[in-house]
C-alpha positions as CSV (number, residue, x, y, z in Angstrom):
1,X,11.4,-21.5,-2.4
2,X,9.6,-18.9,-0.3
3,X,6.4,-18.6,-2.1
4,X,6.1,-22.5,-2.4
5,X,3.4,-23.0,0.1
6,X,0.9,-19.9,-1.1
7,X,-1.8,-20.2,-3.8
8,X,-3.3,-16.9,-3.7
9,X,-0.6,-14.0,-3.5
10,X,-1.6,-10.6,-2.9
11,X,0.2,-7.4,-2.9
12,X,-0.1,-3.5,-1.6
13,X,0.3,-1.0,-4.3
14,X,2.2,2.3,-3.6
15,X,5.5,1.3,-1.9
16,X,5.7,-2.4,-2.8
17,X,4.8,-2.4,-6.7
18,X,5.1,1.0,-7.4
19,X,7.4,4.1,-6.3
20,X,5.9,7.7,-5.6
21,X,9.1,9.4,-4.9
22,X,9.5,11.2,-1.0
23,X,9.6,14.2,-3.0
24,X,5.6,14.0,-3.9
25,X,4.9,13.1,0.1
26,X,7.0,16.3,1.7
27,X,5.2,18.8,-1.0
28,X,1.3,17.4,-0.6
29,X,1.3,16.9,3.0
30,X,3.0,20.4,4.1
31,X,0.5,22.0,0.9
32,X,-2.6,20.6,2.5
33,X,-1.9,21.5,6.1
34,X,-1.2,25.1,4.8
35,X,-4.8,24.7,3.0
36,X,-6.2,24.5,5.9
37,X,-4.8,26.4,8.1
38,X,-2.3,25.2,10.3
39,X,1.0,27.3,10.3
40,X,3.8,25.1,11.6
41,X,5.0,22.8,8.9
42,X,5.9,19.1,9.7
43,X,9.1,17.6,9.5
44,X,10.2,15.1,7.1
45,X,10.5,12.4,10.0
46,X,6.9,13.0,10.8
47,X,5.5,13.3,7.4
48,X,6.9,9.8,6.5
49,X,5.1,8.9,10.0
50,X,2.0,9.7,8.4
51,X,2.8,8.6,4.9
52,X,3.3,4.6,6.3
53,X,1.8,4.3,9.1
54,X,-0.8,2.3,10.3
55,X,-3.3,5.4,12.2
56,X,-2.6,8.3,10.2
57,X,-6.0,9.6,12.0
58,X,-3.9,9.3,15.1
59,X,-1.5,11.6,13.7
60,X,-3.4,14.3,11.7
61,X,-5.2,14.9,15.1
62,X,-2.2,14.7,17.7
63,X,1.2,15.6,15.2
64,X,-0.6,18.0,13.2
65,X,-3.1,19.5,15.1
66,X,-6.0,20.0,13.2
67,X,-9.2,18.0,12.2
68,X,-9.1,14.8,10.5
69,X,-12.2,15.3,8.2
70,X,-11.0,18.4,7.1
71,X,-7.6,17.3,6.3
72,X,-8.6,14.2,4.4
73,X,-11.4,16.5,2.4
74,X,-8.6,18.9,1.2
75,X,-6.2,16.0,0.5
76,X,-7.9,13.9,-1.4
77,X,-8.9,17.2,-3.2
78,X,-5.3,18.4,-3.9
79,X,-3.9,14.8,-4.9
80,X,-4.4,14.7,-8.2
81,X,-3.8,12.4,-11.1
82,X,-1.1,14.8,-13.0
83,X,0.9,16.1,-9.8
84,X,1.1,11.5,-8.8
85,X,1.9,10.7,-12.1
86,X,5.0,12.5,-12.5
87,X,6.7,11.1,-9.4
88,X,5.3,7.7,-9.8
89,X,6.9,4.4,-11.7
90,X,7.3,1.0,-11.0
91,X,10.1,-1.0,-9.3
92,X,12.6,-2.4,-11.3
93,X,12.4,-6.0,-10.0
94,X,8.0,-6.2,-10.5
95,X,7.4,-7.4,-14.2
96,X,9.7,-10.4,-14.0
97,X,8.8,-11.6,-10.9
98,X,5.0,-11.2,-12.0
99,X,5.5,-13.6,-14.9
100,X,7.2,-16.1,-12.6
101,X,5.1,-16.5,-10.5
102,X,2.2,-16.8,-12.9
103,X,4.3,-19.6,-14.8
104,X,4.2,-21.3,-11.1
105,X,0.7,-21.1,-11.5
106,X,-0.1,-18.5,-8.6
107,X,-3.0,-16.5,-8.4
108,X,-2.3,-12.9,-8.1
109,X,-4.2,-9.8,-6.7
110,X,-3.6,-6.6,-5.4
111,X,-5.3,-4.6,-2.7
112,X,-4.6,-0.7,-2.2
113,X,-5.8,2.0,0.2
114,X,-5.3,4.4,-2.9
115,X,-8.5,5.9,-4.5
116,X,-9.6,4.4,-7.9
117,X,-8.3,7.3,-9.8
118,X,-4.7,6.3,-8.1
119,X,-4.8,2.9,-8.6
120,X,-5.6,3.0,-12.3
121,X,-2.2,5.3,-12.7
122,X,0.1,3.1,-10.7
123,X,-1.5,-0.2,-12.3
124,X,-0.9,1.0,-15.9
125,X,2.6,0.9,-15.0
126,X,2.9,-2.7,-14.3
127,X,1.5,-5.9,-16.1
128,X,-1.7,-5.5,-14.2
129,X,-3.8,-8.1,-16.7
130,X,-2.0,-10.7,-14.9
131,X,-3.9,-10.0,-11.2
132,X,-7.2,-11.1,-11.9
133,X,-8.7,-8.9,-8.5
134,X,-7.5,-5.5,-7.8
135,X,-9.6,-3.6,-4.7
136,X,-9.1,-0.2,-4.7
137,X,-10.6,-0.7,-0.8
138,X,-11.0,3.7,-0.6
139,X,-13.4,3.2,-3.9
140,X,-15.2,0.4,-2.2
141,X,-17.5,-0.5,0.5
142,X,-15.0,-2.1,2.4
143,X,-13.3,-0.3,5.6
144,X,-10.0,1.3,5.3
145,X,-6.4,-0.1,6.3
146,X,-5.4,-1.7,8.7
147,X,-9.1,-3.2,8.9
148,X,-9.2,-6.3,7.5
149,X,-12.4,-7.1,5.6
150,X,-11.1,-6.1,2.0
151,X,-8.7,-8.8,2.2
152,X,-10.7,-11.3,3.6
153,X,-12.7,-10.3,0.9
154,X,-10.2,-11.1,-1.6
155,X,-9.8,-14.1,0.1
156,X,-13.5,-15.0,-0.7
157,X,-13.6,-13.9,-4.2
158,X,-10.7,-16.4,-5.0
159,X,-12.2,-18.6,-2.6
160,X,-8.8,-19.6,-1.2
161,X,-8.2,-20.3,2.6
162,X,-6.3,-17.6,4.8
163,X,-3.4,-20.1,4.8
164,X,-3.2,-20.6,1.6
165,X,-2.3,-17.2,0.6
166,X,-0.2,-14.2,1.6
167,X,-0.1,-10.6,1.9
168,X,3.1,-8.8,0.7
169,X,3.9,-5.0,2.1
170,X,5.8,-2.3,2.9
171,X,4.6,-0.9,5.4
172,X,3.6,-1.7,9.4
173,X,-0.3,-0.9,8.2
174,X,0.4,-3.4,5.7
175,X,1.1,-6.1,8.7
176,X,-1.5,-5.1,10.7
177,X,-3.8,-5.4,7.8
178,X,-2.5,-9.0,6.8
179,X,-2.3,-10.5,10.5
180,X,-6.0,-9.7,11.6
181,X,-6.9,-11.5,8.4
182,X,-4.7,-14.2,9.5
183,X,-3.0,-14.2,6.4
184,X,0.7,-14.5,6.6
185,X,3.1,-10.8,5.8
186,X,6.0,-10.6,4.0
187,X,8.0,-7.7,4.5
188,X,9.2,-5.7,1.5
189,X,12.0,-3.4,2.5
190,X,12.1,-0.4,-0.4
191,X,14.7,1.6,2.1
192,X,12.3,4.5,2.6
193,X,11.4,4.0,6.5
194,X,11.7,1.7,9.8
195,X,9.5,-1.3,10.3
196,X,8.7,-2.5,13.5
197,X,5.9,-4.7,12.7
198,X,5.0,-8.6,12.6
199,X,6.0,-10.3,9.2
200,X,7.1,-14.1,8.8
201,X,10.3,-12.7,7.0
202,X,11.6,-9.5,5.4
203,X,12.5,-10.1,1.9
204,X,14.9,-7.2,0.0
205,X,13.7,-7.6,-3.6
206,X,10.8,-9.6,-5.2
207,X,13.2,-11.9,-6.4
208,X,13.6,-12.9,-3.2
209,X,11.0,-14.8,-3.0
210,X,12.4,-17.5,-5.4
């Protein structure tokens, strides 16, 4: 079985657990460019770009064109806890594969780049009392993705070796995040953009890793 060799399992948040539908990403990210100014509107290929990558500084300065302070002010302004909620629920596949791998006596956390206020909305939809740690790393001290001091972090509080444990993701950021920790990636591919990133497998459904 997959998961065999891991003690401490820890997952990302929006895109692995959770779903926030493409439609939320292609109305918040053209909304707050217009906020702020900028007149040509993204395309879809570039705002998924943004959405999952792992420098979206990198592309609010050289795809969009305007300043990254600025952008992140008025986005984090304009994201709001009624506009995520109605295009956010959890993937099918989460609750039963939570509750077996707490019967194999795993130890579960979950770190997210997502603000507090995010996390607590996409966490009440799954059985969160089961992941005893759950770093919202944007409400934190800790640096943002992909640095890796959150999960290392995580890695302290359970005090449970890098090898010992694993970091599950959908995203490159999410690899990048996991391998500078030296913690081992898997791959979750939810079908919603191309990965091109270091993982020691790519797995299709949690289930897959029994």
């Amino acid at each position: 079985m997959l998961i065999n060799k891991y003690k401490l399992i820890i997952f990302d948040l929006d895109g692995t657990l959770v779903h926030t539908t493409a439609e939320y990403r292609y109305f918040i990210v053209p909304h707050v460019l217009k906020k702020i100014g900028v007149s040509k509107k993204p395309n879809l290929k570039l705002i998924d770009k943004f959405w999952f990558d792992g420098n979206r500084n990198s592309t609010i300065i050289n795809n969009f064109k305007c300043d990254k302070d600025l952008f992140w002010k008025v986005f984090h302004k304009e994201d709001n806890a009624d506009q995520r909620a109605i295009y956010t629920h959890a993937y099918d596949d989460v609750e039963e594969s939570v509750k077996k791998l707490k019967k194999l006596n795993k130890l579960l956390a979950i770190t997210t780049g997502a603000p507090k206020w995010i996390a607590k909305i996409e966490t009440n939809l799954i059985p969160k009392n089961e992941f005893l740690k759950i770093i919202s790393i944007t409400s934190t001290r800790y640096k943002a993705k992909p640095h890796p001091e959150s999960l290392i972090g995580c890695l302290k509080y359970y005090g449970i070796k890098a090898q010992d444990s694993v970091y599950i993701g959908n995203s490159g950021e999410d690899g990048i995040y996991a391998n500078a920790a030296k913690v081992d990636f898997i791959y979750l591919e939810r079908r919603e953009h191309s990965f091109s990133g270091k993982s020691i497998t790519t797995i299709n459904t949690l289930k897959d890793l029994f």
